[in-house]
VEXFILO-909065 format. One line per field, with one value per residue (C-alpha): x, y, z; residue number from 0. Coordinates in Angstrom, 3 decimals. Each point is the difference from the previous one (the first is absolute). Example, Ala and Ser with C-alpha at 12.3 -4.5 7.8 and 13.67 -1.06 7.14 Angstrom:
2
xx c(12.300|1.370) .
yy c(-4.500|3.440) .
zz c(7.800|-0.660) .
seq c(0|1) .
END
This chain:
332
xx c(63.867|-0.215|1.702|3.178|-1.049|-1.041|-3.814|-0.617|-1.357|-2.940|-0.305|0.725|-2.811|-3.694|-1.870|-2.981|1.371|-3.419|0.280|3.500|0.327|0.177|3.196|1.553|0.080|-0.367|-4.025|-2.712|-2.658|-2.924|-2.585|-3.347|-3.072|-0.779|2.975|0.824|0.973|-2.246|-2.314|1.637|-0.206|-3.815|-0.595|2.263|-0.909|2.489|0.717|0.969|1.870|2.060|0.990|0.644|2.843|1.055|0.661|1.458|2.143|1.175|1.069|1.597|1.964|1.209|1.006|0.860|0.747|-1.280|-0.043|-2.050|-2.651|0.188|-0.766|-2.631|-1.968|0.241|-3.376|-2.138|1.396|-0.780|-3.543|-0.849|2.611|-0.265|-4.248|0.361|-1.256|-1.973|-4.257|-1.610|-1.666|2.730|2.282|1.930|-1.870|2.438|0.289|1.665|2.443|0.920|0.498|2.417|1.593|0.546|1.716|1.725|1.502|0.784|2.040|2.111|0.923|0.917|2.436|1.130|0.262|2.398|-2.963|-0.726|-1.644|-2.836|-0.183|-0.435|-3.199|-1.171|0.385|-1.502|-3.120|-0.326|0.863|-2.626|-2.583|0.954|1.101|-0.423|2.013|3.743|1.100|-1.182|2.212|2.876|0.196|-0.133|2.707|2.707|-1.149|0.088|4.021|1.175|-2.570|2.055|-3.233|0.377|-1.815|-2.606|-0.418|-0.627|-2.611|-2.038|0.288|-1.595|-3.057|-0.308|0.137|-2.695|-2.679|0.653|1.531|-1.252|2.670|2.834|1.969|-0.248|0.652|3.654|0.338|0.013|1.821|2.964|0.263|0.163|2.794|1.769|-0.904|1.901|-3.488|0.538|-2.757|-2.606|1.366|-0.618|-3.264|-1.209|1.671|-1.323|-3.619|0.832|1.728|-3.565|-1.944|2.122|2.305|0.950|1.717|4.103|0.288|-1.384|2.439|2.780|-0.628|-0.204|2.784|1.913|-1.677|1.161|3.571|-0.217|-0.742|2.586|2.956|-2.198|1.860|-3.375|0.041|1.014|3.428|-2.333|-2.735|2.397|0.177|-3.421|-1.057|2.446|-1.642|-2.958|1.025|1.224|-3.306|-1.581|2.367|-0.796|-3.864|0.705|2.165|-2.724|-2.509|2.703|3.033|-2.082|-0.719|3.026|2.858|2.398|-1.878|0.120|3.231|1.677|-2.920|1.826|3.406|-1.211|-0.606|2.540|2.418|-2.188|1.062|3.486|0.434|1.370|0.760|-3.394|-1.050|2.411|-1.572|-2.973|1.126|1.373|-2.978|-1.557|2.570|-0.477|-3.834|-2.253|-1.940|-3.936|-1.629|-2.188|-3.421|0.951|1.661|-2.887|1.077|2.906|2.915|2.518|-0.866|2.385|-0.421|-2.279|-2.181|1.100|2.090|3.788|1.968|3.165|2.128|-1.067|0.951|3.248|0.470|-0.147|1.798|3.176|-0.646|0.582|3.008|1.954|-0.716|1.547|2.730|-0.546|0.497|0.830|-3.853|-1.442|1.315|-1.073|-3.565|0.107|0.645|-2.239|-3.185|0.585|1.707|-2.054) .
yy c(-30.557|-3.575|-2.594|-1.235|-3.660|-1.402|-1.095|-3.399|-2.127|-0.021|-3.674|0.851|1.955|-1.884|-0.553|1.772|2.770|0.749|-3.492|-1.774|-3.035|-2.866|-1.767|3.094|-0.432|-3.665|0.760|-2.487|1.263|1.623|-2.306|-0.853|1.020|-3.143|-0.100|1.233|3.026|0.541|-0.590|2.379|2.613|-0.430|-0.036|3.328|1.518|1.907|3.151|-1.622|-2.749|2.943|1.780|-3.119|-0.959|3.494|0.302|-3.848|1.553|2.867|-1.873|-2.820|2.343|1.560|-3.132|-2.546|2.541|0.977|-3.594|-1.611|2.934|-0.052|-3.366|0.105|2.814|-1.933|-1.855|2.788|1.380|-2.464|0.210|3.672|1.348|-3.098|0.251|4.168|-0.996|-2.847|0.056|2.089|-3.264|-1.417|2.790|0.056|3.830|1.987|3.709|2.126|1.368|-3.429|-1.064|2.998|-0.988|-3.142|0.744|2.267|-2.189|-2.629|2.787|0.926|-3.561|-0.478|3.155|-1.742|-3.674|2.129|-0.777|3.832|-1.494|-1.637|2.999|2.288|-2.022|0.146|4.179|0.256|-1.623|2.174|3.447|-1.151|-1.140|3.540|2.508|3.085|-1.722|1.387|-2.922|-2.057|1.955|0.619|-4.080|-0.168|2.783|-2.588|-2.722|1.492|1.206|-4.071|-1.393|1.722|0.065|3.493|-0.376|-1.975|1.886|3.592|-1.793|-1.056|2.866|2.188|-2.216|0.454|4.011|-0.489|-1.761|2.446|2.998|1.658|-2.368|2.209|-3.393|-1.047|3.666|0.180|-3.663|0.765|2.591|-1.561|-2.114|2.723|1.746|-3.189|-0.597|3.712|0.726|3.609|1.874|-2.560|-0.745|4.504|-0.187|-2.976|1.504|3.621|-1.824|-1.454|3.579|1.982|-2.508|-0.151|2.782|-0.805|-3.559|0.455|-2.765|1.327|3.088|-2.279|-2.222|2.454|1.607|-3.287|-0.266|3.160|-0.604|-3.331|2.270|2.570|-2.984|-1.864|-0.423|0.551|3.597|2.824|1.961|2.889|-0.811|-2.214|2.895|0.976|-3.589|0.182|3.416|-1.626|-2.715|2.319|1.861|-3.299|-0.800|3.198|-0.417|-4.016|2.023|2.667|-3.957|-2.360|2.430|0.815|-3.644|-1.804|2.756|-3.032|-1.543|3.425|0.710|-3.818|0.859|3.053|-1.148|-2.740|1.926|2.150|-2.994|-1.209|2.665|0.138|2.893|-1.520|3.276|0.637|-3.902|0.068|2.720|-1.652|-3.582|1.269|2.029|-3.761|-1.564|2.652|0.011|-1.837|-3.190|0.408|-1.206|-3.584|1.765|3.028|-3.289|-2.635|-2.862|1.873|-1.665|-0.800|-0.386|1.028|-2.260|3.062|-0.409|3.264|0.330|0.799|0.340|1.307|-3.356|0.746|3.741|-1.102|-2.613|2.479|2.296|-2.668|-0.006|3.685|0.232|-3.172|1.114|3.576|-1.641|0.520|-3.727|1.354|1.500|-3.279|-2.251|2.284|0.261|-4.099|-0.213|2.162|-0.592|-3.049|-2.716|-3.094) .
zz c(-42.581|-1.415|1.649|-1.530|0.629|-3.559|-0.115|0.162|-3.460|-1.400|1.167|3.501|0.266|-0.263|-2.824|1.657|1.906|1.801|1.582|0.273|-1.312|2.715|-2.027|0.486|3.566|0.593|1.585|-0.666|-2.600|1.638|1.838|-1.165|0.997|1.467|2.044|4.098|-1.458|-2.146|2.721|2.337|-2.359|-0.791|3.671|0.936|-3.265|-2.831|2.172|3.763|-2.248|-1.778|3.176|2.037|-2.642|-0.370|3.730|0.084|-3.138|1.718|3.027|-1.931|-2.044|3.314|1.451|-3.047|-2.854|-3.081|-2.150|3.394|-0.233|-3.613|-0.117|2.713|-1.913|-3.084|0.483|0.637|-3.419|-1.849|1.038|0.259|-2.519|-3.320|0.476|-0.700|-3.338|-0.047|-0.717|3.106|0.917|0.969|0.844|4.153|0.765|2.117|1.245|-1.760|3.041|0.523|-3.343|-0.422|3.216|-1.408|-3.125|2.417|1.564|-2.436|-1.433|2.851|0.572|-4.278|1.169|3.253|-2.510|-2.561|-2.403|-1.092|-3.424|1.988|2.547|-3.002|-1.081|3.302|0.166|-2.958|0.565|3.118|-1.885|-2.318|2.838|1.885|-2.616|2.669|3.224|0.545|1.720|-2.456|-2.805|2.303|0.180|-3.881|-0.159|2.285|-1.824|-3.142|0.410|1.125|-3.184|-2.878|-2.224|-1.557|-3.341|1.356|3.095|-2.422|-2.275|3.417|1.736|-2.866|-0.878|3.802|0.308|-3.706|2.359|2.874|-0.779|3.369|1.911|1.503|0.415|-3.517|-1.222|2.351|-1.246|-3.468|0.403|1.826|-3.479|-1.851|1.843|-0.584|-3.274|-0.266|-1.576|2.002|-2.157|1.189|4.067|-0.020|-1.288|2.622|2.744|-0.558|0.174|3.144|1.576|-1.416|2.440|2.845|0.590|3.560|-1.328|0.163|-2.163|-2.442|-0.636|1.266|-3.501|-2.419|1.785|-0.865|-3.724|-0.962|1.165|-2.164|-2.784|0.538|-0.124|-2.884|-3.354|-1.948|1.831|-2.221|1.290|0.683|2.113|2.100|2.322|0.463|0.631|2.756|1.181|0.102|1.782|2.711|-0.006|0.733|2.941|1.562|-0.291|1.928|2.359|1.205|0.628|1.893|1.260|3.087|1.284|-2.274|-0.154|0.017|-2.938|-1.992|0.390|-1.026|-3.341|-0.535|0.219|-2.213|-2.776|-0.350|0.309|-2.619|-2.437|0.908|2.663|2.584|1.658|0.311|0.905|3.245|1.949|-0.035|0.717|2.773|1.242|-0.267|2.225|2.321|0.133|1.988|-1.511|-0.424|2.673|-0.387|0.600|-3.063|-2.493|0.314|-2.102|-1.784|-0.976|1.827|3.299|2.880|3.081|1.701|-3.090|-1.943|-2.619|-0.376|-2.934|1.933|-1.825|-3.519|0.507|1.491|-2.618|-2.911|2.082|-0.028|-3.553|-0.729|2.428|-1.747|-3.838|1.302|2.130|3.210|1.136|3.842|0.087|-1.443|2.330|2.845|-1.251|-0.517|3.557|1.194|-1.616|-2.078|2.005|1.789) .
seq c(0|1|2|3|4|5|6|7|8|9|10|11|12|13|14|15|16|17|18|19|20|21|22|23|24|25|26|27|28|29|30|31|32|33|34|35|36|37|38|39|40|41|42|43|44|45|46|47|48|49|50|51|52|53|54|55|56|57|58|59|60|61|62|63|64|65|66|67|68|69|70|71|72|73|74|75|76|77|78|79|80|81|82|83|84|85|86|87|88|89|90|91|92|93|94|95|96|97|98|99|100|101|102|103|104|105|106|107|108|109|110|111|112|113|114|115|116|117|118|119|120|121|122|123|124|125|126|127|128|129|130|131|132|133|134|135|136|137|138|139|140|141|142|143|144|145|146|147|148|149|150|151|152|153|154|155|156|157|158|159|160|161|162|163|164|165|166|167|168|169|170|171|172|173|174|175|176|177|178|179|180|181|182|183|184|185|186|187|188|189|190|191|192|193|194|195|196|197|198|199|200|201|202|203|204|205|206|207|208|209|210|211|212|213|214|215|216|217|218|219|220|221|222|223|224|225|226|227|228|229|230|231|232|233|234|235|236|237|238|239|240|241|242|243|244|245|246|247|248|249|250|251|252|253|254|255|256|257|258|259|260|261|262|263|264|265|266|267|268|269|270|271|272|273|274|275|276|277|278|279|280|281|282|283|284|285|286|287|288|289|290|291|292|293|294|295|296|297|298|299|300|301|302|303|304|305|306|307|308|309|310|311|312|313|314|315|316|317|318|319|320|321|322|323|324|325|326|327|328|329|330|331) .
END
């Protein structure tokens, strides 16, 4: 969900969002060739140079913070990142892997800066260098939510999928605009192209599960396919059921209880939230880099179940079960 922390100016964020300005961060411009470091960096050549201060960047950051590592990596931006487009001659060559690391990591530290403007530059030129890598897509997606750039975000995103309509990543991408665009007709149709190629994905019937329950509460939605969009929806749920309950059953059943609290049934939400209060959290090695995290590594979504659970009890008025279930689960 996108933060509710409003994104910063266009002025905060630099003019050249590949390679921060130095102003921006009180840095001296980048060295010339002549100098010690340019020296150094002719002697160790472009790809030692790039992981020395990556390392040095990663450990600073640690240490320091973010605006000391940010300002340490600065440098090495300006001369790998502003010479992407200068004559071949004369351009700073670099591997691709550490280029994207790089812009990787620029990105994370624009996030860590509250400067999601300049990390969204940053996670775009890596979607674009790597239009097939997950990770590289799930960073957009984060990014993405804290930018706020909707309109420009859609236009990008589908001259992307144009040049590589192969890309699962760009296809689920596009998508995900759609669905919030309430474009329902065209979110279907992506994610049905996705499903046909990999059938084993959860996610996959988990969002047009959630698309068609968009459509069944959607104003443009005609009074009498309301209820089959909600069927549908159901279907779908069932189909991501049979692919995660056996490893997530804690997962499937806060989805489930989701939905129907979605549509208004409470009395068909609570069972399941409880089932999710009572069920174990995935383990770490089964939720690899989910959301989330629980400090095993897993992932537990035991408060949100018992948050919406307080919900339901206090718009019915049972204050008494509230409070317990406050207590119990949702107290520091």
């Amino acid at each position: 969900a996108p933060s509710d922390a409003a994104a910063p100016s266009d002025a905060a964020a630099p003019s050249d969002a590949a390679a921060p300005s130095d102003a921006s961060r009180g840095g001296a411009a980048a060295p010339a060739s002549g100098s010690g470091r340019g020296r150094l960096l002719k002697l160790l050549g472009a790809e030692v140079w790039v992981w020395l201060t990556t390392r040095l960047a990663h450990s600073t950051w640690a240490v320091h913070g973010a605006a000391a590592a940010y300002a340490q990596l600065q440098r090495t931006a300006d001369l790998f990142l502003r010479t992407a487009r200068s004559a071949p001659a004369t351009r700073l060559q670099l591997e691709p892997d550490q280029l994207a690391a790089l812009r990787g990591l620029l990105a994370k530290l624009c996030c860590a800066l509250d400067e999601p403007l300049a990390a969204y530059e940053h996670v775009r030129a890596l979607c674009a260098h790597a239009p097939r890598e997950p990770a590289s897509w799930a960073l957009f997606h984060c990014v993405a939510a804290r930018a706020r750039l909707k309109r420009p975000d859609e236009r990008w995103t589908l001259r992307l999928l144009l040049k590589h309509q192969d890309s699962p990543p760009i296809t689920l991408a596009v998508a995900h605009r759609c669905l919030m665009a309430r474009s329902f007709d065209m979110a279907v149709g992506e994610y049905h192209a996705l499903h046909a190629r990999r059938p084993s994905e959860p996610l996959l019937p988990l969002c047009l599960a959630a698309c068609k329950l968009q459509e069944s509460l959607s104003r443009k939605s005609k009074s009498a396919t309301r209820g089959h969009a909600a069927l549908v929806a159901a279907s779908w749920l069932s189909v991501y059921a049979q692919t995660r309950s056996a490893t997530h059953p804690q997962e499937v059943a806060y989805n489930f209880g989701r939905a129907y609290h979605h549509l208004g049934l409470t009395h068909l939400a609570v069972p399941y939230y409880i089932q999710a209060l009572l069920a174990p959290p995935a383990p770490a090695s089964a939720d690899a880099g989910a959301a989330g995290p629980t400090e095993e590594g897993g992932q537990d979504v035991s408060r949100e179940a018992a948050y919406n659970l307080v919900r339901i009890f206090r718009a019915s008025g049972n204050h008494d079960l509230a409070r317990e279930l406050t207590r119990a689960f949702l107290a520091m």
